[in-house]
C-alpha positions in Angstrom: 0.0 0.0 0.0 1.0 3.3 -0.8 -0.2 6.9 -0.5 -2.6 7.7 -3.3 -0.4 11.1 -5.5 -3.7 12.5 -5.5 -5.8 12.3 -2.3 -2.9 10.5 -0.4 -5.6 7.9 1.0 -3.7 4.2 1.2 -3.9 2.6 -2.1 -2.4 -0.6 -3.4 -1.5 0.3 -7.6 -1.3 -3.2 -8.7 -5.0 -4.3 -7.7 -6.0 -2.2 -10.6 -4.4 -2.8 -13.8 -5.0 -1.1 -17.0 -6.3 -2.3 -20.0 -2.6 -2.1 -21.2 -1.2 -3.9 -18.4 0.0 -1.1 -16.8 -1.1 -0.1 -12.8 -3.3 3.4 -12.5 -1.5 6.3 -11.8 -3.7 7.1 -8.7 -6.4 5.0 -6.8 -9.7 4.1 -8.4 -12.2 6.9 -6.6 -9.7 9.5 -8.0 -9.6 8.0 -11.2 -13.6 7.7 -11.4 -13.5 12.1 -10.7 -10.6 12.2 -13.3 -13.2 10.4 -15.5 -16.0 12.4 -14.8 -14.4 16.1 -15.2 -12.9 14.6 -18.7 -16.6 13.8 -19.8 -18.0 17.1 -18.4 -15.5 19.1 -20.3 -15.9 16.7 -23.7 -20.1 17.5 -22.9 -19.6 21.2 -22.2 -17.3 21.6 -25.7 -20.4 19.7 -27.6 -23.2 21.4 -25.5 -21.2 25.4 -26.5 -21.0 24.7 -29.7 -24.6 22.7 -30.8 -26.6 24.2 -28.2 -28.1 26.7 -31.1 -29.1 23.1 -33.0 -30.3 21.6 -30.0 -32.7 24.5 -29.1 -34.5 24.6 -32.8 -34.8 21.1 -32.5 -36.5 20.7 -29.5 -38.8 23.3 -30.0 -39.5 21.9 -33.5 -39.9 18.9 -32.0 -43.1 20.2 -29.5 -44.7 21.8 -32.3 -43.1 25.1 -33.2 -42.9 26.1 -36.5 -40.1 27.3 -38.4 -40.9 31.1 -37.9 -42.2 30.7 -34.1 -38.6 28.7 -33.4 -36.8 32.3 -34.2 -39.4 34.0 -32.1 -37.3 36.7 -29.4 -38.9 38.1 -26.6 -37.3 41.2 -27.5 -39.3 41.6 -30.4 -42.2 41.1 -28.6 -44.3 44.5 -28.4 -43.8 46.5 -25.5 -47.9 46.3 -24.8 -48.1 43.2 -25.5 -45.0 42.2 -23.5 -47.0 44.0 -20.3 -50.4 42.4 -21.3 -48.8 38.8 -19.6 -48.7 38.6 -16.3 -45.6 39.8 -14.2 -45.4 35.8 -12.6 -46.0 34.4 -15.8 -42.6 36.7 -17.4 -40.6 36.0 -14.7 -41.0 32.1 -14.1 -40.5 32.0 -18.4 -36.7 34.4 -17.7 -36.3 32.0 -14.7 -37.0 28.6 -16.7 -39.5 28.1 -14.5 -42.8 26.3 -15.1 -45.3 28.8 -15.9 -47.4 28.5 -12.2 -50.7 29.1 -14.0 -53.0 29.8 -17.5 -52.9 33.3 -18.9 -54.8 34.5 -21.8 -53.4 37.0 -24.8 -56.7 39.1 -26.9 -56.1 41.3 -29.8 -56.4 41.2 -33.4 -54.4 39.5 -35.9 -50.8 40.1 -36.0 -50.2 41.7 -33.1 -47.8 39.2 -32.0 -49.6 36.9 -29.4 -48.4 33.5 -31.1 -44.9 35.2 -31.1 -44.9 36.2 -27.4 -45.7 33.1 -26.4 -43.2 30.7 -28.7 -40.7 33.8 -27.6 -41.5 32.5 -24.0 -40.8 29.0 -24.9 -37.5 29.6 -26.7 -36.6 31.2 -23.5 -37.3 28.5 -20.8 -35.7 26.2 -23.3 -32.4 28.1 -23.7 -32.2 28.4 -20.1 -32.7 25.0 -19.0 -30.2 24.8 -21.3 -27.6 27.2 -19.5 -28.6 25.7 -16.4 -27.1 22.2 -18.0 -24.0 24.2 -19.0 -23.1 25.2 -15.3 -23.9 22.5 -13.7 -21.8 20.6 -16.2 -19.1 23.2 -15.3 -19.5 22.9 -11.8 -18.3 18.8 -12.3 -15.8 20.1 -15.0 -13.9 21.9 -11.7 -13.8 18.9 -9.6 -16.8 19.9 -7.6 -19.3 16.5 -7.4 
């Protein structure tokens, strides 16, 4: 038994042998987190750079169309924008669930069916954020 390089707990390096035949450089629960951080940072790099892809996709995939996918709150009409309730706006920038049925009235094209995919977009992006951090948080050793 020797002192594990890494955490310095007792370890014995030949009761784990690589695939190659060779011992582990430290013991096996400082391997596993070694493991883990590498696949964090691997799922954070793919996560960065498709998380654009992933977005349309899912909100294709629960119905959106095309031109509702690209839907920004920001575009959303100020009156408009105020005609939802404050709860509902702020659980949507939260990625909350929205905590309870609102309804939008007002001619066509005004931008209800915008407002509303815009508020999906965003509890879909963040959801996705939320992912990225707490992938980050395992990519700096934290469990």
């Amino acid at each position: 038994m020797i002192p594990c390089p890494r955490c310095e707990k007792p370890w014995d390096p030949l009761a784990r042998i690589t695939s190659k035949g060779h011992p582990f450089e430290a013991c096996p629960e400082c391997m596993g987190k070694q493991a883990t951080v590498a696949k964090a940072a691997r799922e954070i790099d793919e996560l960065e750079s498709d998380m654009p892809v992933l977005i349309h996709v899912d909100l294709g995939s629960i119905g959106l169309a095309a031109r509702e996918i690209r839907a920004e709150w920001g575009k959303v009409p100020q009156a408009l924008a105020r005609a939802i309730p404050l709860e509902i706006r702020a659980a949507c920038a939260q990625g909350q669930p929205i905590p309870r049925g609102f309804g939008l009235g007002s001619d066509t094209g005004t931008g209800k069916t915008m407002a509303i995919a815009a508020m999906v977009r965003k509890q879909v992006e963040v959801a996705y954020r939320a992912r990225l951090e707490a992938l980050r948080h395992v990519a700096a050793g934290n469990p």
